[in-house]
C-alpha positions as a Markdown table, in Angstrom:
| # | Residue | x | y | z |
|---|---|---|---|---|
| 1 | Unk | 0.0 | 0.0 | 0.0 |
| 2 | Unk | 1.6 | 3.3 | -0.8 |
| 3 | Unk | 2.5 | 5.3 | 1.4 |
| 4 | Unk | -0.1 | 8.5 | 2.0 |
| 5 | Unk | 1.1 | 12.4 | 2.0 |
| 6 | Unk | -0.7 | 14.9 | 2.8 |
| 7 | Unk | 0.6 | 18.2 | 0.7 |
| 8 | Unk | -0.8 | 21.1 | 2.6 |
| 9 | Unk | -0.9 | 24.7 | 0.5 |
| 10 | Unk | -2.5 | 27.7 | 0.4 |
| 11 | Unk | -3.8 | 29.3 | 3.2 |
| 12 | Unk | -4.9 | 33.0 | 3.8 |
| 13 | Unk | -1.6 | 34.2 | 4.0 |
| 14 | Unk | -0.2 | 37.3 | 1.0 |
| 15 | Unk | 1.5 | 34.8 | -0.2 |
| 16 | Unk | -1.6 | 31.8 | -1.1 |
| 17 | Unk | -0.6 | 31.7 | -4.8 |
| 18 | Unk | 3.1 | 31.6 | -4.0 |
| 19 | Unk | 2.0 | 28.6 | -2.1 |
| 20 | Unk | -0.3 | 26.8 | -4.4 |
| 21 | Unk | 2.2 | 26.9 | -6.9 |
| 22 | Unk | 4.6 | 25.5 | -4.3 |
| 23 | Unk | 2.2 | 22.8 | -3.6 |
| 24 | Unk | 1.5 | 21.6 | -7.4 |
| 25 | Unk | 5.0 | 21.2 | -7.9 |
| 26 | Unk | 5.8 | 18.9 | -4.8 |
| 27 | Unk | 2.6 | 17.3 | -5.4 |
| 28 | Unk | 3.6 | 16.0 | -8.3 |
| 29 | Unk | 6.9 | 15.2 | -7.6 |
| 30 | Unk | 5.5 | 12.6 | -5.3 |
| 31 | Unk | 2.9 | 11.0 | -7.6 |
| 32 | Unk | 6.2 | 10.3 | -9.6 |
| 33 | Unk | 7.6 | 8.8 | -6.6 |
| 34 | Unk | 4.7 | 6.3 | -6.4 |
| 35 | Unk | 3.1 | 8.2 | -3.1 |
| 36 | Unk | -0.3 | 8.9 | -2.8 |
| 37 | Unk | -0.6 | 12.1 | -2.6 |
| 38 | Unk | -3.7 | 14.1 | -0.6 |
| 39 | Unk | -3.4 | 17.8 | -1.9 |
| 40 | Unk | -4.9 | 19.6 | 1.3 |
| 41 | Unk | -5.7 | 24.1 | 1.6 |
| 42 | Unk | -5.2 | 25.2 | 4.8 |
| 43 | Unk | -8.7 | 26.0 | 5.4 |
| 44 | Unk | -11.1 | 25.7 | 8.2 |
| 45 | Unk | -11.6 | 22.2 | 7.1 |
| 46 | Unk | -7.8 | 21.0 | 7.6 |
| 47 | Unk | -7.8 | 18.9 | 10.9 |
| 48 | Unk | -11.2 | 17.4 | 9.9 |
| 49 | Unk | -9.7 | 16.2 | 6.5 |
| 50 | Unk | -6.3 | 15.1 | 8.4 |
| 51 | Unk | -8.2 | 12.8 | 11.0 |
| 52 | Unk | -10.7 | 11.4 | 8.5 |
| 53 | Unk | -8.1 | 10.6 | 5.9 |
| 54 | Unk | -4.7 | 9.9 | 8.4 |
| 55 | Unk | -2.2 | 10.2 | 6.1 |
| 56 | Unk | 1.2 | 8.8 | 7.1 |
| 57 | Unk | 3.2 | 11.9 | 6.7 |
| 58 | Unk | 3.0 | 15.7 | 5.9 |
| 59 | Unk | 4.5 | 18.0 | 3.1 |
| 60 | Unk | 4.3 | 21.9 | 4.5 |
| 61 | Unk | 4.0 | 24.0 | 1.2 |
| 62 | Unk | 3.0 | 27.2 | 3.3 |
| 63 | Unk | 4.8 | 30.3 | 2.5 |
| 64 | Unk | 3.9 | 33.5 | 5.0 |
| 65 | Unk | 1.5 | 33.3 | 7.9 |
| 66 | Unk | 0.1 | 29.5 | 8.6 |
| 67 | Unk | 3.4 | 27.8 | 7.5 |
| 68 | Unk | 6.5 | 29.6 | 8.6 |
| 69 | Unk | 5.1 | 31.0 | 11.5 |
| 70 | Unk | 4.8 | 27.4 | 13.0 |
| 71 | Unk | 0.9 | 27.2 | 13.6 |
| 72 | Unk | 0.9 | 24.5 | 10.8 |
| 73 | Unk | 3.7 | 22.5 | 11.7 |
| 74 | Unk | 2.3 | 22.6 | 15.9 |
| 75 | Unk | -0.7 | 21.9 | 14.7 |
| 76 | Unk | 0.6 | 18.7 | 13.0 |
| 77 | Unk | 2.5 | 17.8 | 16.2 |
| 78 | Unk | -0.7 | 18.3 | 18.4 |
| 79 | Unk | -2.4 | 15.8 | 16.1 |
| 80 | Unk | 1.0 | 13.0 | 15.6 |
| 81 | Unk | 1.5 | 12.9 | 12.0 |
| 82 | Unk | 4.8 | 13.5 | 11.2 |
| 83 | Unk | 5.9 | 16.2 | 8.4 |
| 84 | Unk | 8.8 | 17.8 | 6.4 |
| 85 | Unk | 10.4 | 20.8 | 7.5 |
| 86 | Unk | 11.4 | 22.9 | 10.9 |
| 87 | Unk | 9.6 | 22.3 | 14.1 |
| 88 | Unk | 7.2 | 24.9 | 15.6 |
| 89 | Unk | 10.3 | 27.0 | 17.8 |
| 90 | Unk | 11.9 | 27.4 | 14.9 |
| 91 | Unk | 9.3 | 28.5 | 12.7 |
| 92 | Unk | 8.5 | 31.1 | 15.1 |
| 93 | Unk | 12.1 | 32.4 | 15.4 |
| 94 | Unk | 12.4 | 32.6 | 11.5 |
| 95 | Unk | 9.2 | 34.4 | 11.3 |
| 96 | Unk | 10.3 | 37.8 | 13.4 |
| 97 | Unk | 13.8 | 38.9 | 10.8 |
| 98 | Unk | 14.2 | 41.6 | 13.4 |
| 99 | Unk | 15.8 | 39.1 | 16.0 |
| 100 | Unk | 18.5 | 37.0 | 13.9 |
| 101 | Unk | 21.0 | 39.3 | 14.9 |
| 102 | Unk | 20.1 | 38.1 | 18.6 |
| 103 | Unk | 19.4 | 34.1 | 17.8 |
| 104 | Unk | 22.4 | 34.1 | 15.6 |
| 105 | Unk | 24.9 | 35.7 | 17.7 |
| 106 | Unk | 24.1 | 33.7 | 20.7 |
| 107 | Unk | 25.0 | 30.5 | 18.6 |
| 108 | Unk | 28.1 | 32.4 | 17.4 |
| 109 | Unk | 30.4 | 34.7 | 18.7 |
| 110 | Unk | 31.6 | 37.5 | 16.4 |
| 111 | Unk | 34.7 | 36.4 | 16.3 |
| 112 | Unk | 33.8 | 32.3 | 15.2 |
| 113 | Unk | 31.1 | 33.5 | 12.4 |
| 114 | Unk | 30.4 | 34.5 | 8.6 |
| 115 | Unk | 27.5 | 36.4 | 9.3 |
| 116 | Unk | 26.8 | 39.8 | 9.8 |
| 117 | Unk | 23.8 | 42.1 | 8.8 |
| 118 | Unk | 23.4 | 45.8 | 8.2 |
| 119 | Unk | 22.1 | 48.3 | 10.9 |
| 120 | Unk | 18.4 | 48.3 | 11.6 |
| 121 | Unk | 15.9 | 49.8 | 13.1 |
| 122 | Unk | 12.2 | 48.1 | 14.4 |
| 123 | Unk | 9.2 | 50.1 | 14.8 |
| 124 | Unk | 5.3 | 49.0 | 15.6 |
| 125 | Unk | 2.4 | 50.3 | 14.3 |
| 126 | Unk | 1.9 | 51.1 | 18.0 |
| 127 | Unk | 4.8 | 53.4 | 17.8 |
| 128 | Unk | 2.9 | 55.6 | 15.0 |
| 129 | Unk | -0.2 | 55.6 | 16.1 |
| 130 | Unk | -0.2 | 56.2 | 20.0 |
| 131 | Unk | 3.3 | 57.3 | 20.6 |
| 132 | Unk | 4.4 | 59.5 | 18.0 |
| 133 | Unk | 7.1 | 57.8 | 16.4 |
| 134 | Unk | 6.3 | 59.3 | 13.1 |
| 135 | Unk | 7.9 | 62.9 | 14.7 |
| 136 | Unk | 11.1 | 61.0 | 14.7 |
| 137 | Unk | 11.9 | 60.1 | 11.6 |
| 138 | Unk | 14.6 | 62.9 | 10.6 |
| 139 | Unk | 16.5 | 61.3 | 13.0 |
| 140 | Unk | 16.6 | 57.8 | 11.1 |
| 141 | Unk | 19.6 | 58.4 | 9.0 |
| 142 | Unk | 21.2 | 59.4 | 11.6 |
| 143 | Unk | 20.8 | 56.0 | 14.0 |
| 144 | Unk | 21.8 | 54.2 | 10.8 |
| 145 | Unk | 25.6 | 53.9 | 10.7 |
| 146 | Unk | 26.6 | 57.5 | 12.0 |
| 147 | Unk | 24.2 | 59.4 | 9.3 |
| 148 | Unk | 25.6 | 57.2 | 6.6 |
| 149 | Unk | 21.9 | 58.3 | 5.0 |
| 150 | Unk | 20.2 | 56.8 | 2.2 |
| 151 | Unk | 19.4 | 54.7 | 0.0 |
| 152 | Unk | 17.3 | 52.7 | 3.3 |
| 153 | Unk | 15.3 | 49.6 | 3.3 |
| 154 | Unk | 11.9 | 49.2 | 4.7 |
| 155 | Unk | 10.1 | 46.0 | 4.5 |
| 156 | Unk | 7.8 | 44.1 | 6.9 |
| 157 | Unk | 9.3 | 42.2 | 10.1 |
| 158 | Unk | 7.1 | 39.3 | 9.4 |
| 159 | Unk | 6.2 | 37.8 | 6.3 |
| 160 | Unk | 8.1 | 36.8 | 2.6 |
| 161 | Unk | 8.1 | 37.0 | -1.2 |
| 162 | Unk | 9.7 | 40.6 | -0.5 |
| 163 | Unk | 5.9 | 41.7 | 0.3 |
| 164 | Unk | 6.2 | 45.7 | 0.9 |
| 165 | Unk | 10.0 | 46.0 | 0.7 |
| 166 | Unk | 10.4 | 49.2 | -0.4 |
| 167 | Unk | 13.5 | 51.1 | -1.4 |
| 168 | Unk | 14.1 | 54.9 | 0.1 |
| 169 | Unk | 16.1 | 57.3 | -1.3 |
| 170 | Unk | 15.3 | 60.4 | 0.4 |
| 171 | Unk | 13.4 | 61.2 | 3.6 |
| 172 | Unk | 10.4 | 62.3 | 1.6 |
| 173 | Unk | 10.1 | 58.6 | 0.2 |
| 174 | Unk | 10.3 | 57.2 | 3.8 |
| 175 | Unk | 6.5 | 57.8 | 5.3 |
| 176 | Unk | 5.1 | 56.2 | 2.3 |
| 177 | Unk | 7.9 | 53.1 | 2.1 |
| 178 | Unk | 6.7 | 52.7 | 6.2 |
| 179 | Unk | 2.6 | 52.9 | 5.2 |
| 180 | Unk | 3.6 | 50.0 | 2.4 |
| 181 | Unk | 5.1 | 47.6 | 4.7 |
| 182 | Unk | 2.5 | 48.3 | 7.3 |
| 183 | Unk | 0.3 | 47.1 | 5.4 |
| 184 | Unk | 1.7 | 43.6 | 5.6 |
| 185 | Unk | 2.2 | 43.4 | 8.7 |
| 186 | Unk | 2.3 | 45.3 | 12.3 |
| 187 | Unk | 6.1 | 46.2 | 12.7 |
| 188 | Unk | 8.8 | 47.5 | 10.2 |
| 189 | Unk | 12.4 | 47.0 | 9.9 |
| 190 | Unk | 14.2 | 49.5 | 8.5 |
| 191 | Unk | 18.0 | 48.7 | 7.6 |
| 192 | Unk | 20.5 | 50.6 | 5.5 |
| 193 | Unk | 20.3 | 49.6 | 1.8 |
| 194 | Unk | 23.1 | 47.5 | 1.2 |
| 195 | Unk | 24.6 | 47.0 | -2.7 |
| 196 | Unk | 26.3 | 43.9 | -3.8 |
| 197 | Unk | 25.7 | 40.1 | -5.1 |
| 198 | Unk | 22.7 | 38.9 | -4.4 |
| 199 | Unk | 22.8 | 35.0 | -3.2 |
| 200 | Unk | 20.2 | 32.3 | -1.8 |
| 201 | Unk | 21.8 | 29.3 | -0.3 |
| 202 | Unk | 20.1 | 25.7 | 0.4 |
| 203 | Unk | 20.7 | 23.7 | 3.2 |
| 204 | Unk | 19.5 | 20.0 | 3.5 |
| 205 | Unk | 19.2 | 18.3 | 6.5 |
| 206 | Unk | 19.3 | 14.5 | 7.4 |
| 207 | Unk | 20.8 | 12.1 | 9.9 |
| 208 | Unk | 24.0 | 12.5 | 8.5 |
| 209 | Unk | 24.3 | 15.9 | 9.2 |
| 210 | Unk | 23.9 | 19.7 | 7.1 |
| 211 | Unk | 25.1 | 20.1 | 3.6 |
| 212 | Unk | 25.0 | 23.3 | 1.4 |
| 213 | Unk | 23.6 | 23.3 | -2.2 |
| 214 | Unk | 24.6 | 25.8 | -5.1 |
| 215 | Unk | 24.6 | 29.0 | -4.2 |
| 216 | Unk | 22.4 | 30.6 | -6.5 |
| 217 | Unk | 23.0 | 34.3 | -8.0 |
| 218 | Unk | 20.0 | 36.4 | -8.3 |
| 219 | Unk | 20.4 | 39.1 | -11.3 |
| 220 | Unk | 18.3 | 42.1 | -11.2 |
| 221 | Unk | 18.2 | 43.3 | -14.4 |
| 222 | Unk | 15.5 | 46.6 | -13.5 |
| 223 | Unk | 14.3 | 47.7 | -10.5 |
| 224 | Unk | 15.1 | 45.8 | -7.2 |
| 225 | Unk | 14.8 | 42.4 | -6.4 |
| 226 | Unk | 10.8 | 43.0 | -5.4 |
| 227 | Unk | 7.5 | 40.9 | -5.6 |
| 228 | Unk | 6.9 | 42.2 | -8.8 |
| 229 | Unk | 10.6 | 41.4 | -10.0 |
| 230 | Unk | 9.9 | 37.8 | -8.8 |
| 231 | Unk | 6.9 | 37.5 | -11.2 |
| 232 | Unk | 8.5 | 38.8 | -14.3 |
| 233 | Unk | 11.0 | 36.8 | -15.7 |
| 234 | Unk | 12.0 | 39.3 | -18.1 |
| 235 | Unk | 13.1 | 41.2 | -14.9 |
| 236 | Unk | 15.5 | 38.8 | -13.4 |
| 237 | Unk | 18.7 | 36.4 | -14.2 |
| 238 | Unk | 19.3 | 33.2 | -12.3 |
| 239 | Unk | 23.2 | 31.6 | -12.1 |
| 240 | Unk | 23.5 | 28.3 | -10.1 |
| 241 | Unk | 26.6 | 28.1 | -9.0 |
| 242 | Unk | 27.1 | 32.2 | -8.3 |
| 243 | Unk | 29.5 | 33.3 | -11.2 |
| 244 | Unk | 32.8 | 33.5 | -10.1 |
| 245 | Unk | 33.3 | 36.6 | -11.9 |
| 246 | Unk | 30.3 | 38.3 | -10.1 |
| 247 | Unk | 32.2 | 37.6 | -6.6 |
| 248 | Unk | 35.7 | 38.8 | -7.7 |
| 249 | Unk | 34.0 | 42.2 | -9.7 |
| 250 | Unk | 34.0 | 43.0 | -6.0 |
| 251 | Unk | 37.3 | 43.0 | -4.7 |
| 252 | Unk | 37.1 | 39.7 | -3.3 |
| 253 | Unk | 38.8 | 36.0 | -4.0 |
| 254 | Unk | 35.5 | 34.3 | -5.2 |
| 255 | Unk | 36.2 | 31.1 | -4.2 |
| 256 | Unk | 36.7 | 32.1 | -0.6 |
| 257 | Unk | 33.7 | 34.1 | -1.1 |
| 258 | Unk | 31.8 | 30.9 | -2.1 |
| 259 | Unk | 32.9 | 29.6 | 0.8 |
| 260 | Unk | 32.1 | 32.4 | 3.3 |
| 261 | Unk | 28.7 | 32.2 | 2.0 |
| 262 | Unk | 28.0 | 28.1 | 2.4 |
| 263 | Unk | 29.8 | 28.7 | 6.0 |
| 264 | Unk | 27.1 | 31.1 | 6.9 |
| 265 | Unk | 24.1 | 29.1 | 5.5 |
| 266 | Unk | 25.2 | 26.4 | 7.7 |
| 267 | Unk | 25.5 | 28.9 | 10.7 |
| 268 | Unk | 22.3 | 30.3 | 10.7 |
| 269 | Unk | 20.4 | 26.9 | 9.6 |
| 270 | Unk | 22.2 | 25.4 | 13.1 |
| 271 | Unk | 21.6 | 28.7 | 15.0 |
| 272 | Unk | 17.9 | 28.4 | 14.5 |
| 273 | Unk | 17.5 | 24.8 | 14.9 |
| 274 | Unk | 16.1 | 24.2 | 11.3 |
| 275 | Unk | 15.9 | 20.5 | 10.1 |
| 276 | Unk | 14.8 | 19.0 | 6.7 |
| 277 | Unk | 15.2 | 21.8 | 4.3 |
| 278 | Unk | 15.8 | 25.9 | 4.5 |
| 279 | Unk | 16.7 | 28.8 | 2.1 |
| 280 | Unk | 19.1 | 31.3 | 3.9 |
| 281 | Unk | 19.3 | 34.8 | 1.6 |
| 282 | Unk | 22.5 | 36.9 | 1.7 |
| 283 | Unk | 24.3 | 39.7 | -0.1 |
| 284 | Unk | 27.8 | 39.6 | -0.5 |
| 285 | Unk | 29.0 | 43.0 | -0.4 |
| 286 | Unk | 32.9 | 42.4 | -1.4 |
| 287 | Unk | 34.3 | 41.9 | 2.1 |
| 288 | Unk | 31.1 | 40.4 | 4.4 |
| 289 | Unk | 28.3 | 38.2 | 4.2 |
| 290 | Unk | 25.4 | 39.7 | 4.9 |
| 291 | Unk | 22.5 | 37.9 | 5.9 |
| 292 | Unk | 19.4 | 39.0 | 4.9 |
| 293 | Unk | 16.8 | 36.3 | 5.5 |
| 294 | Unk | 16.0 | 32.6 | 6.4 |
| 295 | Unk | 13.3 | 30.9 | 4.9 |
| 296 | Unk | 11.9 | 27.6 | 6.6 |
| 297 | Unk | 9.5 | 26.9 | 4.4 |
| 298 | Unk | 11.1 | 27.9 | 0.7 |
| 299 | Unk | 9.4 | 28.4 | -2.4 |
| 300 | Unk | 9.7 | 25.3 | -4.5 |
| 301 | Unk | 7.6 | 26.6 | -7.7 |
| 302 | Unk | 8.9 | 25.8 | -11.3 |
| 303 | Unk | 10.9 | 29.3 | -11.0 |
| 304 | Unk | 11.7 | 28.8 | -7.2 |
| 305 | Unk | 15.5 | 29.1 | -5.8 |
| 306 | Unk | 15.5 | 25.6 | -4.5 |
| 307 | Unk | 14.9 | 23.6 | -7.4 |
| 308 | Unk | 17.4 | 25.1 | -9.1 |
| 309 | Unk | 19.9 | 24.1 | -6.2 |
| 310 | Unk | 18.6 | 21.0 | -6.3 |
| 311 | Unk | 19.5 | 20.3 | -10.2 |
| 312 | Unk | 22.8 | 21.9 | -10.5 |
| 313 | Unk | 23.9 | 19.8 | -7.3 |
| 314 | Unk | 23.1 | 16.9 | -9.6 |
| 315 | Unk | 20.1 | 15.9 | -8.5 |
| 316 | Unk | 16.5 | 15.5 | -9.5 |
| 317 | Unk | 14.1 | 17.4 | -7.7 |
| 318 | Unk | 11.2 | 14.3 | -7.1 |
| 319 | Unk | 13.9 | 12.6 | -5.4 |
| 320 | Unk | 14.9 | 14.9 | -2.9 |
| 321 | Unk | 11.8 | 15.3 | -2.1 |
| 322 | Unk | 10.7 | 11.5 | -1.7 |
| 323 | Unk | 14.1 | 11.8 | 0.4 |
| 324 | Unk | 12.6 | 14.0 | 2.7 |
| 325 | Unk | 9.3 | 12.6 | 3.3 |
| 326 | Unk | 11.7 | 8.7 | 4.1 |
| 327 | Unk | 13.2 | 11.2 | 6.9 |
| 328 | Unk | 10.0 | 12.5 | 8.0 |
| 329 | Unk | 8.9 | 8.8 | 8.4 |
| 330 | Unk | 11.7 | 7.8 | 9.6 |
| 331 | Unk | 12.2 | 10.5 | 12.4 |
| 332 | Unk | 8.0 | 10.4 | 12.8 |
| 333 | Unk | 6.3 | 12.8 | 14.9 |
């Protein structure tokens, strides 16, 4: 009898379609695999689906709210079927960006790690609205490397898919850039804007231990590297491995470079406790790695980062998969 897995997808979250293309692919990927596969939306019908049909393990295609903030993978815990991916804690810490710095450097000292990450700034709705923050925003530059100024990020604390990540370039762009990311989510980051190579890293996990895939480049051809930019492929250029060439335009000795980058993946997948599968983001800047991003449930679309990995590591993308679903069983709840 084949074994059954339950794909979950969707969801509520801004990033559903994201998701359901996540979901498709994996789905079948598995059927290819000879698994039965139970394509399940995160709905209000999901636990009584999961106890009527008790499949024998779960896939967690959830991107945003549902998935990577951990209520899916707890609520799989609560009800014993094992799954793919992080475990509820670590969900949770990958879901607030504005505390890696903390989690991270409490797994590494400065002196042992790869990672840094560029200057920031966290503000709540609550701040704007009954305390007056909004007063205080001439003084951002300033808190931001000694007055270093613009260009700045803003983008959401919570959340992916680069939802309401705005580039500022001047203090007149900054209210707006904060109403946009607000509007994903109840607290901002704001960080200085930081140029360079643009890098994703995969991470696999099984009882043998961590291992880094191809570091894949990500090309922005116009614009920044945005939701929109995500969903035009006329906007974008992918190189699995990073071009060597890209890492020494900076200054830098690219194969060190290379491996400064797969050094930090595997810091910050072991500093939050991940297992199974995770997408760290970075941007080499010529002389640091800076991290930009962890991703504990990835995109694995057609177009996604981690299938490309996947195939220039060698592999083919069903079996990794049917991989991790053997360690899912294997492991079990």
């Amino acid at each position: 009898m084949a074994t059954k897995v339950a794909v979950i997808m969707g969801g509520a979250s801004f990033e559903r379609n994201f998701s359901l293309k996540s979901g498709a692919l994996v789905s079948e990927a598995l059927e290819k695999c000879g698994y039965e596969v139970l394509p399940l939306d995160a709905d209000a019908h999901l636990v009584d689906t999961l106890r009527a049909e008790k499949p024998d393990v779960a896939f967690v295609c959830l991107h945003g709210a549902g998935g990577e903030d951990g209520a899916v993978p707890a609520l799989l815990e609560f009800l014993k079927i094992p799954y793919v991916g992080s475990r509820p804690a670590s969900c949770r810490a990958a879901w607030n960006k504005a505390d890696m710095p903390f989690i991270v450097r409490q797994a590494w000292s400065k002196e042992e790690s790869e990672v840094i990450w560029p200057p920031q700034i966290v503000l709540t709705a609550s701040a704007f609205k009954d305390l007056g923050a909004a007063a205080a925003l001439d003084m951002v530059p300033e808190r931001l490397g000694g007055g270093v100024g613009f260009p700045l990020a803003v983008k959401p604390v919570h959340g992916g898919s680069a939802m309401g990540l705005s580039k500022v370039d001047s203090a007149d762009q900054l209210g707006k850039a904060l109403l946009g990311a607000l509007g994903f989510d109840d607290s901002v980051i704001i960080q200085q804007w930081v140029d360079g190579v643009e890098v994703s890293v995969t991470v696999l996990s099984d009882a043998d231990g961590e291992k880094t895939l191809p570091p894949v480049e990500i090309s922005v051809i116009k614009g920044i590297y945005d939701t929109d930019a995500r969903l035009d492929p006329e906007r974008i250029e992918h190189f699995c491995p990073v071009r060597s060439e890209s890492l020494a335009a900076l200054g830098a000795d690219p194969v060190a470079a290379r491996e400064a980058l797969e050094r930090a993946a595997l810091e910050v997948f072991t500093a939050y406790g991940c297992r199974d599968l995770a997408r760290i983001d970075f941007i080499w800047d010529g002389h640091h790695v800076m991290v930009m991003g962890l991703k504990t449930f990835p995109g694995l679309t057609e177009t996604s980062l981690v299938p490309m990995a996947i195939e220039a590591a060698g592999y083919a993308v069903e079996d990794v998969l049917a991989q991790l679903v053997e360690g899912a069983l294997k492991r079990g709840n």
